[in-house]
N, C-alpha and C positions, 0 to 999 in steps of 0.2 A: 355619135356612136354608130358604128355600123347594123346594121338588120340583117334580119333572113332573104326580104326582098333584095338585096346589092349582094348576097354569096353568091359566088358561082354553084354551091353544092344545092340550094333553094327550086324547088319545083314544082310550079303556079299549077293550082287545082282550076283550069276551066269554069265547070262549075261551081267553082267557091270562091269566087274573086278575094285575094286578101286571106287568101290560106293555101297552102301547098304542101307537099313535102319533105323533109330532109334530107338530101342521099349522101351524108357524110360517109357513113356508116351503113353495112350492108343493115336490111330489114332484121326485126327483132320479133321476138316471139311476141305475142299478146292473145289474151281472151275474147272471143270475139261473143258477149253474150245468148244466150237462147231467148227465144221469144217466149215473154211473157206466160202466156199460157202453158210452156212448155214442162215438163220435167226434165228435158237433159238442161245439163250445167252449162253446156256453150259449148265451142269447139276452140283448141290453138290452132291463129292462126300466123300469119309472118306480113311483115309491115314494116314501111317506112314511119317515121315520128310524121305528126301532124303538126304541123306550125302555121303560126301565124306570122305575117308578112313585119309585123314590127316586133317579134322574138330577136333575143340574139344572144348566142355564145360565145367560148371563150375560142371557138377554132373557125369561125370567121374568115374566109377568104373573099377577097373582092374578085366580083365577074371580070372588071378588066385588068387582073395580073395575069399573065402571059403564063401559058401552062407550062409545065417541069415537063421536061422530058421522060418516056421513062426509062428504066432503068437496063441496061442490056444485058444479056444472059450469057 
């Protein structure tokens, strides 16, 4: 079965060896919590998904299939 680690779209966190993140899809909205002691609610913020290297979906591309050209205007 394919992985996150073998997408082309997969993009390794430095500091998190074995997790990166998804750039299938532009960033999506998410809650970014407030600090505990806080009374605000948190703030939206915009984000890639957070995955791990042995995740995997149904739109799956391998790093070495040769990119699409794109499309001419």
């Amino acid at each position: 079965m394919n992985r996150c680690r073998t997408c082309r779209f997969y993009d390794v966190l430095a500091e998190e060896p074995g997790t990166g993140f998804c750039r299938r899809h532009p960033p999506v909205p998410a809650l970014e919590p407030a600090p505990r002691a806080s009374l605000d609610s948190g703030s939206i913020v915009t984000a890639w998904p957070l995955v791990d290297e042995e995740d995997w979906c149904g739109e799956q591309v391998n790093r070495a299939w040769p990119v699409e050209p794109e499309a001419r205007r």
